[in-house]
C-alpha positions in Angstrom: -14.3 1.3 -143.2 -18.1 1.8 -143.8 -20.3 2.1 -141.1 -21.7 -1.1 -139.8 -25.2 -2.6 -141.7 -27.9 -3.6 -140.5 -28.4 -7.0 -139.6 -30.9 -8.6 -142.1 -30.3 -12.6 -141.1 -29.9 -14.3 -137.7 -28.2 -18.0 -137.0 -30.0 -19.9 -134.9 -29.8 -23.4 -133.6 -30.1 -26.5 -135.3 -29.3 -28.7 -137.8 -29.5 -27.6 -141.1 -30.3 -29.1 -144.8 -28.3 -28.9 -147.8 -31.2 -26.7 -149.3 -30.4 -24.4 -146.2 -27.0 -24.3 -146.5 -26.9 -23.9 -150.5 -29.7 -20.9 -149.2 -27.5 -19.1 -146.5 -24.3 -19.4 -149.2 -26.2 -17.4 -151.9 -27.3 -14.9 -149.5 -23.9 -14.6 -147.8 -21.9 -14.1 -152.1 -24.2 -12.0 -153.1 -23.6 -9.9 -149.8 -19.9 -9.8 -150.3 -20.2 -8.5 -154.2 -19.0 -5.3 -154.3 -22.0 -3.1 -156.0 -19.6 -1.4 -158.2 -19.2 -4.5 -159.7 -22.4 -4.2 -161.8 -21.9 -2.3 -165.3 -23.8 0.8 -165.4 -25.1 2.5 -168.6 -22.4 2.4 -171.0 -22.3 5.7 -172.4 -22.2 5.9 -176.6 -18.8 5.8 -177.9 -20.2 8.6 -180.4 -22.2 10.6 -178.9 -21.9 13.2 -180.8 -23.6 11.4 -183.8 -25.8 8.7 -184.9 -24.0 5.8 -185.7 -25.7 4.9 -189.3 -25.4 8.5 -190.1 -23.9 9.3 -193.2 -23.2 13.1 -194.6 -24.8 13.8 -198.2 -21.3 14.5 -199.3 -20.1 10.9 -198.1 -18.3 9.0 -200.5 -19.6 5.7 -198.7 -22.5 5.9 -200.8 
């Protein structure tokens, strides 16, 4: 289990608005997305040559 974070928001009393509530939910989603989640840099699936290259001897003209 990872070591506790640290605590970025605080609930307080009150009554809230639906722009408060749609607020807190955003926050509290994007907090529960795993970061691995996010793509990284694809790496080239030929990386050991250009793509558009073509060898002088090619027959692809």
């Amino acid at each position: 289990m990872p070591p506790a974070a640290e605590v970025d928001i605080r609930i307080e009393k009150g009554t809230p608005t639906e722009a408060e509530l749609a607020a807190v939910t955003v926050l509290l989603l994007s907090r529960a997305t795993p970061h691995h989640s996010i793509p990284a840099h694809k790496p080239p699936l030929t990386a050991w040559r250009r793509d558009n290259y073509q060898a002088p001897h090619s027959w692809q003209g």
